[in-house]
C-alpha positions in Angstrom: 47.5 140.6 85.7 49.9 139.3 83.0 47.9 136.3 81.7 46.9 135.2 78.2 43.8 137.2 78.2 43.1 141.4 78.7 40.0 142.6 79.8 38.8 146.1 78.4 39.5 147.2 82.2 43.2 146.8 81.7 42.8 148.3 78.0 41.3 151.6 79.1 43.6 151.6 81.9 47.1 151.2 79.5 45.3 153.5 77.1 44.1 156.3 79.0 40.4 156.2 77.4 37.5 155.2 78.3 35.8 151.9 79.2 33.3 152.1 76.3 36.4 152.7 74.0 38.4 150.0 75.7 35.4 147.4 75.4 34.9 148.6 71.4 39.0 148.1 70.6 38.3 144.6 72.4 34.8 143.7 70.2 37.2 145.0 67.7 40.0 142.9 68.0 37.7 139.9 68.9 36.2 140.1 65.6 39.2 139.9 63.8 40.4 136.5 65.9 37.0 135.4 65.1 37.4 135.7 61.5 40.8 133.6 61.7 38.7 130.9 63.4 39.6 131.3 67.3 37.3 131.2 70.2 36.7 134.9 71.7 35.4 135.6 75.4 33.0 138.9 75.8 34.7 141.5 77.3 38.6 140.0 77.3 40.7 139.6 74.7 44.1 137.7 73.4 47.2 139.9 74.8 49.2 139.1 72.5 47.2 140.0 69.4 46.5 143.3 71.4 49.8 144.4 72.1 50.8 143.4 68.2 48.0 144.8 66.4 48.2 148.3 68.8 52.1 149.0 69.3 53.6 146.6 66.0 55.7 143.5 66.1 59.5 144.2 67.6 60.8 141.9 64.7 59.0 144.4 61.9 60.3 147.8 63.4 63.5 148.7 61.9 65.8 149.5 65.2 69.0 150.3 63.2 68.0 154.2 62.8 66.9 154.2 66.6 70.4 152.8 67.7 71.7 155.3 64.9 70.3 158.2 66.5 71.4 157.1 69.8 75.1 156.7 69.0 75.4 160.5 67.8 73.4 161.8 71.1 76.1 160.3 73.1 
């Protein structure tokens, strides 16, 4: 489900681990929205803030050497 929320079922599921890992990244990430002053439900957390804080912001990762590499593969 592609809402604003991810449980820890669909973390361990994208990461391959374990539910008790999935629900500690979640506690994890919670905390940190907590101490920026938003609400947190048990268990689920914010997507967005998930996918940023585990695979990066597109706008900080510097593309040109990827699209570099991929013009001299060609």
């Amino acid at each position: 489900m592609d809402g604003r929320l991810i449980t820890a079922k669909e973390v361990a599921e994208d990461l391959e681990c374990s539910m008790q890992h999935a629900y500690k990244i979640v506690r994890m990430l919670n905390d940190e929205l907590s101490e920026m002053g938003c609400i947190t439900m048990r268990g689920k957390t914010n997507r967005s803030y998930y996918e940023e804080r585990l695979f990066g912001r597109i706008d900080e990762i510097d593309l040109s050497e990827l699209e570099t590499r991929a013009g001299h593969e060609r």
